[in-house]
Biopython code that builds the backbone (N, CA, C, O; Angstrom):
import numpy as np
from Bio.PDB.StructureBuilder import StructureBuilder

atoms = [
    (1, "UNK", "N", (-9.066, -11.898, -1.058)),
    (1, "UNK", "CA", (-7.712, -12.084, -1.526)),
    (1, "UNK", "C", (-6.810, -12.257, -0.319)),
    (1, "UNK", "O", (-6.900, -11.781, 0.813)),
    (2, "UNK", "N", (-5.793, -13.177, -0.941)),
    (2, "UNK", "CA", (-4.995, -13.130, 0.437)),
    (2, "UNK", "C", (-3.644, -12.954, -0.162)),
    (2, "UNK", "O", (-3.692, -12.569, -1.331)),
    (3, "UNK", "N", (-2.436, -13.134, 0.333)),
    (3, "UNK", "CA", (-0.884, -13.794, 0.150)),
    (3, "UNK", "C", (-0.214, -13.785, 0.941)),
    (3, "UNK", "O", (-0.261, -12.937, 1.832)),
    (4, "UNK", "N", (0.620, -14.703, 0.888)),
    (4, "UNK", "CA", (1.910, -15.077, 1.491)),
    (4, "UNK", "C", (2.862, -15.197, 1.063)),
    (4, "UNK", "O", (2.689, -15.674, -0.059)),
    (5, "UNK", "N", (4.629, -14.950, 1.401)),
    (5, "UNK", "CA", (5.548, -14.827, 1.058)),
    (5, "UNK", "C", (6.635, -15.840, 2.182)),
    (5, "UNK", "O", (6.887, -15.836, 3.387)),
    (6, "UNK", "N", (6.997, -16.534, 1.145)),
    (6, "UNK", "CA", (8.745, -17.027, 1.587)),
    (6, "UNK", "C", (9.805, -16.945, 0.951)),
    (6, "UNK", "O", (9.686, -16.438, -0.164)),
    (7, "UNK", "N", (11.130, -17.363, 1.351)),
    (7, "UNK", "CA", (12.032, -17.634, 0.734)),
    (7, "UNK", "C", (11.850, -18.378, -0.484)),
    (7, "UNK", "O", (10.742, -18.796, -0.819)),
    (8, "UNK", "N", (12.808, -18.544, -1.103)),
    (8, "UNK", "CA", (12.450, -19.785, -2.226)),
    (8, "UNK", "C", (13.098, -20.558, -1.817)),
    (8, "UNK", "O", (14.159, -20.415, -1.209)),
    (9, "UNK", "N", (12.316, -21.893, -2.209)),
    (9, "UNK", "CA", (13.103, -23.239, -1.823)),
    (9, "UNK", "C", (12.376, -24.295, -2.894)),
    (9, "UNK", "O", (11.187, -24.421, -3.189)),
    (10, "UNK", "N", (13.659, -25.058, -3.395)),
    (10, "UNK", "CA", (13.567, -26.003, -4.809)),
    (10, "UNK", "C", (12.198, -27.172, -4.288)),
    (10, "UNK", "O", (12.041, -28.203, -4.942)),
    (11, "UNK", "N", (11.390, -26.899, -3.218)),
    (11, "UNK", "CA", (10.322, -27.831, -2.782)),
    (11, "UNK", "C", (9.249, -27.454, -3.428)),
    (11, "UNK", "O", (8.363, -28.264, -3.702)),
    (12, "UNK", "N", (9.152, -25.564, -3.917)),
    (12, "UNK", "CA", (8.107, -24.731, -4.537)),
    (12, "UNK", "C", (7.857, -25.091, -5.738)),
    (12, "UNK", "O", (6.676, -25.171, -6.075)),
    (13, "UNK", "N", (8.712, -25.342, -6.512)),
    (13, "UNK", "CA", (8.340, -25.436, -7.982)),
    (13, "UNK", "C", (8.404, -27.093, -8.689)),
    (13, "UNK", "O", (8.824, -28.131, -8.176)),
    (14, "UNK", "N", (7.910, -26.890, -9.830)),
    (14, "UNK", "CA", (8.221, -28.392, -10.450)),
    (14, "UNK", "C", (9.259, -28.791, -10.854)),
    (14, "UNK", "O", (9.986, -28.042, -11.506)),
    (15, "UNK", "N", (9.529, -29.777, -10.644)),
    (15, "UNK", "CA", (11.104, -30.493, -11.172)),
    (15, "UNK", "C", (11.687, -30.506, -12.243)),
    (15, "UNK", "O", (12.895, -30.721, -12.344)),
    (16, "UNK", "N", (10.691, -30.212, -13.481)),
    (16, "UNK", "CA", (10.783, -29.636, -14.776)),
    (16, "UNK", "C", (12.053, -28.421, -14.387)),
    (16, "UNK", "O", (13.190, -28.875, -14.511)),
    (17, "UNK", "N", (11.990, -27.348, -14.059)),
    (17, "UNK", "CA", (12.634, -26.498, -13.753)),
    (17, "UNK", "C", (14.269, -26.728, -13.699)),
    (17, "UNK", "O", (14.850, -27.381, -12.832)),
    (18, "UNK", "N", (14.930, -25.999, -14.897)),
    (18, "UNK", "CA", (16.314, -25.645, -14.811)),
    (18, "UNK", "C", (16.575, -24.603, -13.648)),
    (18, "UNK", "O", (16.109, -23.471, -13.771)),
    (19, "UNK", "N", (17.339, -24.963, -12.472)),
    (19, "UNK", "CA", (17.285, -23.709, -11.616)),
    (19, "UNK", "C", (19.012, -23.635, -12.206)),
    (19, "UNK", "O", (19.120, -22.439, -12.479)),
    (20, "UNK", "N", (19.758, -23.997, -12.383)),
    (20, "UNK", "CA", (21.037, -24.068, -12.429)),
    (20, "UNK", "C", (21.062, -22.734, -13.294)),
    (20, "UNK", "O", (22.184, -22.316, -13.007)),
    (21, "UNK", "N", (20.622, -21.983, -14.010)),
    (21, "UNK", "CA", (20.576, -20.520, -14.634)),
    (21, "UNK", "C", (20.601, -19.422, -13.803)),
    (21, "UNK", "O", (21.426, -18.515, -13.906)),
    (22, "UNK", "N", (19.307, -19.501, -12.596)),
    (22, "UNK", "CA", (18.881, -18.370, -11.942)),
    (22, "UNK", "C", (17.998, -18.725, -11.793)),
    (22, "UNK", "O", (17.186, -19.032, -12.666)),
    (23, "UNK", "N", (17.859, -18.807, -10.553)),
    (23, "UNK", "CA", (16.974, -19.044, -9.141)),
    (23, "UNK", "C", (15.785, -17.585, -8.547)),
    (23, "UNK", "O", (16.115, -16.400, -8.497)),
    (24, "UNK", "N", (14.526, -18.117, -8.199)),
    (24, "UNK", "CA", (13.820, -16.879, -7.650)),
    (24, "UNK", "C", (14.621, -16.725, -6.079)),
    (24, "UNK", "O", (15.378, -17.659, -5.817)),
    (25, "UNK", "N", (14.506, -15.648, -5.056)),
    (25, "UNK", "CA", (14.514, -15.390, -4.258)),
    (25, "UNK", "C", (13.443, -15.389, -3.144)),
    (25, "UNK", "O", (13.631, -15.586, -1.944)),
    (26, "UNK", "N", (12.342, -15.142, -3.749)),
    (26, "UNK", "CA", (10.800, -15.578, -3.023)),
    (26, "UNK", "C", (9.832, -16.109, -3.686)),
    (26, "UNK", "O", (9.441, -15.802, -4.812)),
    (27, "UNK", "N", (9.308, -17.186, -2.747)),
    (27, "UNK", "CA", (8.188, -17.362, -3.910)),
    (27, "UNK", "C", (6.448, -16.495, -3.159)),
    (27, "UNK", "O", (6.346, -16.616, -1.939)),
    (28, "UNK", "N", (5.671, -15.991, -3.632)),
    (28, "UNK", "CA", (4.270, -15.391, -3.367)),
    (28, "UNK", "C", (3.684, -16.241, -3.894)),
    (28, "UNK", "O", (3.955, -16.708, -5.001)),
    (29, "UNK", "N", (2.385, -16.714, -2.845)),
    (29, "UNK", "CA", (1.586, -17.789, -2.897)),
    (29, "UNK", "C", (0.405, -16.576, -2.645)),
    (29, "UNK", "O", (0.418, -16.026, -1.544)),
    (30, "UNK", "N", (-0.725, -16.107, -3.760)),
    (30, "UNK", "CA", (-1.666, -15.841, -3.964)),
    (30, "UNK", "C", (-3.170, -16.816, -4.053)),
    (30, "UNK", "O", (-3.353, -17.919, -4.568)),
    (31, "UNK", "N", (-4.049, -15.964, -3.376)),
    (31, "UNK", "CA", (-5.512, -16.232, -3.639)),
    (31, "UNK", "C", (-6.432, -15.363, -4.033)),
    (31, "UNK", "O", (-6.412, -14.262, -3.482)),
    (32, "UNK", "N", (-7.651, -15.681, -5.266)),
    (32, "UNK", "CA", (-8.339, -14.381, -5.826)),
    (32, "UNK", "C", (-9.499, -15.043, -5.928)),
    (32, "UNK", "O", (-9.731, -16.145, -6.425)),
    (33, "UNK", "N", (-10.375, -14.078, -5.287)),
    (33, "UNK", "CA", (-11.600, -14.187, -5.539)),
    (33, "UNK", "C", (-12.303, -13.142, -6.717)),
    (33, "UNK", "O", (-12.061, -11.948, -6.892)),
    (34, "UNK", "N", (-13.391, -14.151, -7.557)),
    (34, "UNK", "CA", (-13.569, -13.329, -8.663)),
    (34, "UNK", "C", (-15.397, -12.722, -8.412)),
    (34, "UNK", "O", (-16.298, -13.412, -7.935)),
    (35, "UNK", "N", (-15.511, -11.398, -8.856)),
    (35, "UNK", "CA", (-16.653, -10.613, -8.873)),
    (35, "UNK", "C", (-17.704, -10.608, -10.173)),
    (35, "UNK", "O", (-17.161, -10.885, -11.243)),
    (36, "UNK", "N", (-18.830, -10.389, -10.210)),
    (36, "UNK", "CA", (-19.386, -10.374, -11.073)),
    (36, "UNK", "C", (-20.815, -9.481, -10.899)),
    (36, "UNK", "O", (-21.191, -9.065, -9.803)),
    (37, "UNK", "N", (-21.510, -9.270, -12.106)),
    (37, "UNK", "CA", (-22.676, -8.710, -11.413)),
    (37, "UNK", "C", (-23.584, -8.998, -10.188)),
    (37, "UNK", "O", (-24.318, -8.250, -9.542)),
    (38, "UNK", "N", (-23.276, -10.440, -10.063)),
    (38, "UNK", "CA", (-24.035, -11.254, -9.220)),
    (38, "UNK", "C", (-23.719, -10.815, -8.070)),
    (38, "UNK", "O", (-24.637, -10.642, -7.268)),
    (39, "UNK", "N", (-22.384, -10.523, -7.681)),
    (39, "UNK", "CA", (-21.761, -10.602, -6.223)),
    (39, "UNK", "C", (-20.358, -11.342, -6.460)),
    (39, "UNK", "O", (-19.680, -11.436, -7.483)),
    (40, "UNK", "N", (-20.147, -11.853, -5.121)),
    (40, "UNK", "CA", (-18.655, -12.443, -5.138)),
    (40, "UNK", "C", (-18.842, -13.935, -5.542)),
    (40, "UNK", "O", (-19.932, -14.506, -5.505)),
    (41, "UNK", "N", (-18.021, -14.337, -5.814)),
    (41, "UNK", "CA", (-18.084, -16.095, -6.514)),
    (41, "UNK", "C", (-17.637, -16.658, -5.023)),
    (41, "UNK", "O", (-16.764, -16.098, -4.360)),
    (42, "UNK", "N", (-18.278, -17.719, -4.628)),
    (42, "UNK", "CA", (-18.213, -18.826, -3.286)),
    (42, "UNK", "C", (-16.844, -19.402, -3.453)),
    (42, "UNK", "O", (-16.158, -19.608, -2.452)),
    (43, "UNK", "N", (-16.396, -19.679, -4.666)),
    (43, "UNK", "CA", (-14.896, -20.243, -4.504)),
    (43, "UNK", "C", (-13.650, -19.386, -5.264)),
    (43, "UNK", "O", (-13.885, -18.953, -6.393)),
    (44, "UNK", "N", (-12.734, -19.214, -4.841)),
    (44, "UNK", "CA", (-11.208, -19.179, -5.251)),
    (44, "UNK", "C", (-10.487, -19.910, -5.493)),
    (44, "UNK", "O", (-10.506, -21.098, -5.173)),
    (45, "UNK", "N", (-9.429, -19.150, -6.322)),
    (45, "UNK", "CA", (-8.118, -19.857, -7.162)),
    (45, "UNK", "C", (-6.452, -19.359, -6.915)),
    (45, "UNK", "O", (-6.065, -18.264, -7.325)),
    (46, "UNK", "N", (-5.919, -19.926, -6.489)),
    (46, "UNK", "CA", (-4.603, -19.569, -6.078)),
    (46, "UNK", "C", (-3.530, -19.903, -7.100)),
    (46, "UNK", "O", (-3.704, -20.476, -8.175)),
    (47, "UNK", "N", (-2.639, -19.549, -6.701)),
    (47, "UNK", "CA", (-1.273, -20.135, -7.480)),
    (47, "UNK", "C", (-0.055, -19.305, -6.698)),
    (47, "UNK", "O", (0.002, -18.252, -6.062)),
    (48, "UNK", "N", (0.968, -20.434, -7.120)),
    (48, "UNK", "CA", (2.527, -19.597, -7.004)),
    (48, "UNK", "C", (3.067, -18.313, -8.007)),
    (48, "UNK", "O", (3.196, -18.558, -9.207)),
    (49, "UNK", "N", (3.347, -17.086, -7.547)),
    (49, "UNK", "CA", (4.377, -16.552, -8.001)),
    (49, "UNK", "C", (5.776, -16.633, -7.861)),
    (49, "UNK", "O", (6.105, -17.050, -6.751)),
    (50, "UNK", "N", (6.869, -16.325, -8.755)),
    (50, "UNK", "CA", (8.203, -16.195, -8.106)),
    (50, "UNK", "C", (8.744, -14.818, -8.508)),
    (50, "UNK", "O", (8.666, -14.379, -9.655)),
    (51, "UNK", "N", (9.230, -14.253, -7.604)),
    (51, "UNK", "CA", (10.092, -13.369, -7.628)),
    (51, "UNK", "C", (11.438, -13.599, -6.963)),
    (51, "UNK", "O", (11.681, -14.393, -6.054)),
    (52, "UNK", "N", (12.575, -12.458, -7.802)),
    (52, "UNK", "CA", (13.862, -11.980, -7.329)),
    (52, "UNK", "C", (13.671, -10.809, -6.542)),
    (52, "UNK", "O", (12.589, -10.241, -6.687)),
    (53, "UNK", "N", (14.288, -10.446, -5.938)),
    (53, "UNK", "CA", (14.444, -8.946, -5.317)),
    (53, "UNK", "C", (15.884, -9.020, -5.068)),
    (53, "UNK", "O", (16.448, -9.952, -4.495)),
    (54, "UNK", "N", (16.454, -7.936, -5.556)),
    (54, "UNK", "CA", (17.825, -7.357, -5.891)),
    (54, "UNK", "C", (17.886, -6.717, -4.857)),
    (54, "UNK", "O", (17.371, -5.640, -5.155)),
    (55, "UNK", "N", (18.380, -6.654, -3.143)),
    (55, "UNK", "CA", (18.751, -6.298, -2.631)),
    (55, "UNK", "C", (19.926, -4.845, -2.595)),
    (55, "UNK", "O", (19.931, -4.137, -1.588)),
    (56, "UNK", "N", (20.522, -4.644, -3.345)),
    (56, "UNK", "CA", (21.586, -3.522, -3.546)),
    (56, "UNK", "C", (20.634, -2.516, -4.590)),
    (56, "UNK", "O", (20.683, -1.286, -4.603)),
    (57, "UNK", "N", (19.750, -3.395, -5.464)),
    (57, "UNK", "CA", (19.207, -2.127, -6.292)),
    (57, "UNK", "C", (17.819, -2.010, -5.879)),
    (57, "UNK", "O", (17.304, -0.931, -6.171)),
    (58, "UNK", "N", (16.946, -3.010, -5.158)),
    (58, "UNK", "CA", (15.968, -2.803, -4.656)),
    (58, "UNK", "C", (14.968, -2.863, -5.378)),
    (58, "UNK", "O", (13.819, -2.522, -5.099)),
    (59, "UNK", "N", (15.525, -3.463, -6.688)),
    (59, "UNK", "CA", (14.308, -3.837, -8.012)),
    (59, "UNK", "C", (13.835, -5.513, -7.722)),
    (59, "UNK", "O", (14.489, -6.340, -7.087)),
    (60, "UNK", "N", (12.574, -5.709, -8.355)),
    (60, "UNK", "CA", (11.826, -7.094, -7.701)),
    (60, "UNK", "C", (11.512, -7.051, -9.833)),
    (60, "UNK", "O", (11.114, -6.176, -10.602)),
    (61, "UNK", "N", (12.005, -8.618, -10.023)),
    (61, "UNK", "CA", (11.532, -8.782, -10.943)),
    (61, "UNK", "C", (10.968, -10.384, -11.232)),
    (61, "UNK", "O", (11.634, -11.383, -10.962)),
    (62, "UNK", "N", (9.949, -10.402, -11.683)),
    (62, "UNK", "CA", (8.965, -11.644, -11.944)),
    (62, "UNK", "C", (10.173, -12.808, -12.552)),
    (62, "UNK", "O", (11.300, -12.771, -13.045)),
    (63, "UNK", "N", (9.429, -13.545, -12.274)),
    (63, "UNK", "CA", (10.314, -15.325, -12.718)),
    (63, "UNK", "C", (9.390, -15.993, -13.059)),
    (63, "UNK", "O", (8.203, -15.871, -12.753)),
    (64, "UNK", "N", (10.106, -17.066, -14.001)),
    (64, "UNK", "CA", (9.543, -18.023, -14.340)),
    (64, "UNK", "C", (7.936, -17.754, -14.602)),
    (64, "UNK", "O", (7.200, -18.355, -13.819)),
    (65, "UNK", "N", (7.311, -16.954, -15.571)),
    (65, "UNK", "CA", (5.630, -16.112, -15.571)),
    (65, "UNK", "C", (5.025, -17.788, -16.095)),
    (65, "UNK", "O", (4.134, -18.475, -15.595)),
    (66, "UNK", "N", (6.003, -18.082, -17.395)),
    (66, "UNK", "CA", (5.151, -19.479, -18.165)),
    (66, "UNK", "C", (4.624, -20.198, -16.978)),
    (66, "UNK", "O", (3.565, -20.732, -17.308)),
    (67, "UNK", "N", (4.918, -20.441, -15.717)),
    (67, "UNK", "CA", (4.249, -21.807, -14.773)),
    (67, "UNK", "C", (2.852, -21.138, -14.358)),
    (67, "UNK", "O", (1.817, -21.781, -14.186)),
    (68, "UNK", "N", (2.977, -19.768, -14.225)),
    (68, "UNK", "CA", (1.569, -19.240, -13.152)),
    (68, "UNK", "C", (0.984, -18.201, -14.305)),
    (68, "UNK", "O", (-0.127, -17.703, -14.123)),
    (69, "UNK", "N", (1.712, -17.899, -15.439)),
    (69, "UNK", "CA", (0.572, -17.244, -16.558)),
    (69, "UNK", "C", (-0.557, -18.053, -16.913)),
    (69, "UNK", "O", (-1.752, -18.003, -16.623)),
    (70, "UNK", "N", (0.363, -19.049, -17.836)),
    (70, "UNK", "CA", (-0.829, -20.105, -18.759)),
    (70, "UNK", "C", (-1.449, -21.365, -17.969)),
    (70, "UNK", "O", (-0.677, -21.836, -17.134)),
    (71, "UNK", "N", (-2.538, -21.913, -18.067)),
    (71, "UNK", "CA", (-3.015, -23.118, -17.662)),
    (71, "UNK", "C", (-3.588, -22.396, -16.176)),
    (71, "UNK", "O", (-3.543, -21.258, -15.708)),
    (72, "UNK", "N", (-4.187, -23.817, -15.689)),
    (72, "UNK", "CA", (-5.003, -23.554, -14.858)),
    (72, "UNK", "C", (-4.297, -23.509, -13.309)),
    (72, "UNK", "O", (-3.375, -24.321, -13.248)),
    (73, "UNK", "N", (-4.475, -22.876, -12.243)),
    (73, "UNK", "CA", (-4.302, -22.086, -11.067)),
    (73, "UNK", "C", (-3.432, -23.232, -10.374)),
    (73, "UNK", "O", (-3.303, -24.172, -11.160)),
    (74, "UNK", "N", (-2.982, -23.389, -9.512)),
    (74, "UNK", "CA", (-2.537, -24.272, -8.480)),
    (74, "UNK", "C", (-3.809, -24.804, -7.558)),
    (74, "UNK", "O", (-4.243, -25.950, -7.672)),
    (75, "UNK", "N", (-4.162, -24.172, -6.956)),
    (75, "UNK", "CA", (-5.387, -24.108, -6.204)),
    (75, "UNK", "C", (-7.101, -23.752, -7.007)),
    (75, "UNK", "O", (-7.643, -22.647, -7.028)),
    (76, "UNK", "N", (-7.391, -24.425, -7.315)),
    (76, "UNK", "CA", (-8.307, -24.127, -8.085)),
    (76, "UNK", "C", (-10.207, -24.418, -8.011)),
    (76, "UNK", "O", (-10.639, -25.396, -8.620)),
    (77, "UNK", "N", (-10.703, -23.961, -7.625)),
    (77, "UNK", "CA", (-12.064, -23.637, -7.505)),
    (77, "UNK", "C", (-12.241, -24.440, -5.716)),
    (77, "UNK", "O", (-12.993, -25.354, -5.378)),
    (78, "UNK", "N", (-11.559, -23.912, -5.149)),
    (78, "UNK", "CA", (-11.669, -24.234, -3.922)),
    (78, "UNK", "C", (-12.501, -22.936, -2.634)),
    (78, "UNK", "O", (-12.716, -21.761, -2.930)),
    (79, "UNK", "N", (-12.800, -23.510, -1.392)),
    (79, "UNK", "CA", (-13.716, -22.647, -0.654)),
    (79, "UNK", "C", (-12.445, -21.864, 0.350)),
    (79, "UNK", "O", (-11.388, -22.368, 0.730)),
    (80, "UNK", "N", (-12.930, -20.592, 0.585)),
    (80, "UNK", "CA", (-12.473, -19.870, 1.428)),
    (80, "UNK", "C", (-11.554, -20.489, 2.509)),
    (80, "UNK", "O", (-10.382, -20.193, 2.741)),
    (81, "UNK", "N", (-12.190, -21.243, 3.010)),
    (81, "UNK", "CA", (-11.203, -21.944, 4.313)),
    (81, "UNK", "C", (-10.471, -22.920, 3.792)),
    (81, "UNK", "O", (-9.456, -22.906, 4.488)),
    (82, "UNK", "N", (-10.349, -23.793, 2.969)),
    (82, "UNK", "CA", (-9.234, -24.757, 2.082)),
    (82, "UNK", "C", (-8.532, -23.563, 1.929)),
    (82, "UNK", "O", (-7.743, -23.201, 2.802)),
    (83, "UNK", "N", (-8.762, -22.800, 0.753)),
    (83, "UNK", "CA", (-7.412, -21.628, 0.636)),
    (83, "UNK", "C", (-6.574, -21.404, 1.604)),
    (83, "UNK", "O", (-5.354, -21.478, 1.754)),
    (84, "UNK", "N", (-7.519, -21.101, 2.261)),
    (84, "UNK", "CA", (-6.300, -20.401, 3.712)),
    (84, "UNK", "C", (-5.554, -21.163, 4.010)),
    (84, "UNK", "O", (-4.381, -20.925, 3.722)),
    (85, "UNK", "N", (-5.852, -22.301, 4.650)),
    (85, "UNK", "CA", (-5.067, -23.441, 4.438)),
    (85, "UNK", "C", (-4.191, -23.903, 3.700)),
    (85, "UNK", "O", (-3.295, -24.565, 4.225)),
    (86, "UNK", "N", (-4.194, -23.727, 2.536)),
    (86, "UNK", "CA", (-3.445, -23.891, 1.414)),
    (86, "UNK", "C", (-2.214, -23.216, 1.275)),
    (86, "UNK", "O", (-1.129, -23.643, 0.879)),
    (87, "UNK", "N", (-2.737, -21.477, 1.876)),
    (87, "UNK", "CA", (-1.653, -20.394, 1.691)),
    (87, "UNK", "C", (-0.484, -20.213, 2.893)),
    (87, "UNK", "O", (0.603, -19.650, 3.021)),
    (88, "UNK", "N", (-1.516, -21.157, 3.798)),
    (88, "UNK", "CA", (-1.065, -20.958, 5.411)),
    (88, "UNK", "C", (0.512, -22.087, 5.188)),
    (88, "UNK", "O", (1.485, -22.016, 5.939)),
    (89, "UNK", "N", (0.415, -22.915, 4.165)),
    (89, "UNK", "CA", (1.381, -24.458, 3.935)),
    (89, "UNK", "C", (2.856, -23.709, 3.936)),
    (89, "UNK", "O", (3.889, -24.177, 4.415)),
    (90, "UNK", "N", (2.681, -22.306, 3.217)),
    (90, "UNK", "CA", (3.872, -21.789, 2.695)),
    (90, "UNK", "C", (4.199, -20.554, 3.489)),
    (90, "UNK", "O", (5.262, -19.938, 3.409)),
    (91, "UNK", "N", (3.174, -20.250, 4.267)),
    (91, "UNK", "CA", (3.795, -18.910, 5.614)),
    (91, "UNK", "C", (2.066, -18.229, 6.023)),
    (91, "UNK", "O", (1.076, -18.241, 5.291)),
    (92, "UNK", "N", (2.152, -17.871, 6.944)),
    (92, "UNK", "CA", (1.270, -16.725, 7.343)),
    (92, "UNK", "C", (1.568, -15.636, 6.517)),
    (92, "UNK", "O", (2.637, -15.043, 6.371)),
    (93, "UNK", "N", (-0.231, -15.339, 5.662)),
    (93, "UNK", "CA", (-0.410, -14.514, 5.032)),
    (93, "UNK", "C", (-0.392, -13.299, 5.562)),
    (93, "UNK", "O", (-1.008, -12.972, 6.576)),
    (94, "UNK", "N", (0.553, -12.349, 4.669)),
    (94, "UNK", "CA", (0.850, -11.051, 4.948)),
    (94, "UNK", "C", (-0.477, -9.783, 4.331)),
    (94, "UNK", "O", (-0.637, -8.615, 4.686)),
    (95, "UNK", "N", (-1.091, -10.441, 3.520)),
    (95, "UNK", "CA", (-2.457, -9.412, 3.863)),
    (95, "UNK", "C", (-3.414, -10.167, 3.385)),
    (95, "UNK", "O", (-3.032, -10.991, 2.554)),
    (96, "UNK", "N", (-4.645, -10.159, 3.658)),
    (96, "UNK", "CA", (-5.730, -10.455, 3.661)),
    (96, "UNK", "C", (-7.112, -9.378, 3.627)),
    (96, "UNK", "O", (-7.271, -8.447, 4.416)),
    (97, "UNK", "N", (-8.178, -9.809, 2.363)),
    (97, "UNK", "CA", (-8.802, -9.251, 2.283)),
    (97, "UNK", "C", (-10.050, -9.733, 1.946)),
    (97, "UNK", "O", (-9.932, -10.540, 1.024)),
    (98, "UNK", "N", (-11.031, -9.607, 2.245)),
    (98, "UNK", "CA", (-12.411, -10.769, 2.324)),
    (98, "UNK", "C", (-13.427, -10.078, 1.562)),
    (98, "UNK", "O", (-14.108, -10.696, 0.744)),
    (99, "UNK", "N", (-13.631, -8.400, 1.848)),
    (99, "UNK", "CA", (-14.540, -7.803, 1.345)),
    (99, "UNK", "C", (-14.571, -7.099, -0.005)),
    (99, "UNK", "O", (-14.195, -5.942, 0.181)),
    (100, "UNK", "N", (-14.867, -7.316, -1.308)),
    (100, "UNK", "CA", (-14.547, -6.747, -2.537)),
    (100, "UNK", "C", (-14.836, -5.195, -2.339)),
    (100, "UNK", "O", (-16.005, -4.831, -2.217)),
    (101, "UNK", "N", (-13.697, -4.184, -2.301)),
    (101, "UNK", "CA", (-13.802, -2.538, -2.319)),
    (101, "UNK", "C", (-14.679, -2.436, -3.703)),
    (101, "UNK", "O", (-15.441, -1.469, -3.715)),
    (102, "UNK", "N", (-14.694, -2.991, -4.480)),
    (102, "UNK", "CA", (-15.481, -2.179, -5.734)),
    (102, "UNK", "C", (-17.133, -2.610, -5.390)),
    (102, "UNK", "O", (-18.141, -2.052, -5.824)),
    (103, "UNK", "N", (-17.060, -3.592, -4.621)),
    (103, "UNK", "CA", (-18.546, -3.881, -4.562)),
    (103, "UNK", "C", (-19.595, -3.551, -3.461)),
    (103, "UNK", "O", (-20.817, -3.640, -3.344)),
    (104, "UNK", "N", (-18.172, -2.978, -2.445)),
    (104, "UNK", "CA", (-18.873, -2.528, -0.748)),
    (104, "UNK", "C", (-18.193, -1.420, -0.810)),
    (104, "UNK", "O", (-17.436, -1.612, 0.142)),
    (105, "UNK", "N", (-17.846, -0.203, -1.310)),
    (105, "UNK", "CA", (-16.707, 0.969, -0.922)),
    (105, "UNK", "C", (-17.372, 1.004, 0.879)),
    (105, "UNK", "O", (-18.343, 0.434, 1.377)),
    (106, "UNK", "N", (-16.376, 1.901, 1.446)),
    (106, "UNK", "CA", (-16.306, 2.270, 2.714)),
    (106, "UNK", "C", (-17.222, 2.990, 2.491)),
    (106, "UNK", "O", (-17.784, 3.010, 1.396)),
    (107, "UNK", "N", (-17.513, 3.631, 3.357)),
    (107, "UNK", "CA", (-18.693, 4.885, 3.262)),
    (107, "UNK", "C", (-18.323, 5.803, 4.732)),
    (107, "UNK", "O", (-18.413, 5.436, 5.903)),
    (108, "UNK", "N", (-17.763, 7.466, 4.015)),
    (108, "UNK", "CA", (-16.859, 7.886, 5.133)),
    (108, "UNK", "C", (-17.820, 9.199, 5.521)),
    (108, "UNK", "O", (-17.504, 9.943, 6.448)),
]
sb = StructureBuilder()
sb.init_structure("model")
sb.init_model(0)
sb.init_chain("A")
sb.init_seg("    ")
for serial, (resi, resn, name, xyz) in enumerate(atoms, 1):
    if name == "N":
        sb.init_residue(resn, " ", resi, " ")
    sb.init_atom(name, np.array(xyz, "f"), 0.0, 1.0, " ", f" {name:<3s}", serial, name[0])
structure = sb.get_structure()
């Protein structure tokens, strides 16, 4: 898993989009890799989130869910290093994680 975070800017989303209501403040550009009995799956799927964050109250609330709930991913069945790439378009990812904890725990 990875993500990255920017500002928002009307370049993020589709043109469909009424922003003239209320605008996100950031958009989060996610990547997920999915698990199974098998092990980890060779490819990932990304997409945009948007969020607000209310600065004075310090509450973060989701936007626009219909673009990145339903239908299929932004990034979609792509390899590890395309992703990064992909996530890298919109900022250096702020965390990154390669190894599935439920499938390797630490061992202390």
């Amino acid at each position: 898993m990875a993500a990255s975070l920017a500002p928002y800017s009307e370049f993020h989303h589709p043109s469909t989009i009424d922003t003239s209501i209320c605008v996100p403040t950031h958009t989060v550009r996610i990547i997920l890799r999915t698990t199974d009995e098998d092990g980890a799956n060779d490819y990932v799927d990304g997409t945009d989130i948007f969020i607000n964050i209310n600065e004075a109250t310090q509450e973060t609330k989701l936007m626009w869910e219909d673009l990145w709930i339903e239908g299929p991913p932004i990034f979609d069945g792509g390899t590890i290093p395309d992703a990064l790439k992909w996530i890298n378009e919109l900022a250096e990812p702020f965390y990154t994680q390669f190894k599935d904890p439920f499938l390797f725990p630490d061992i202390e």
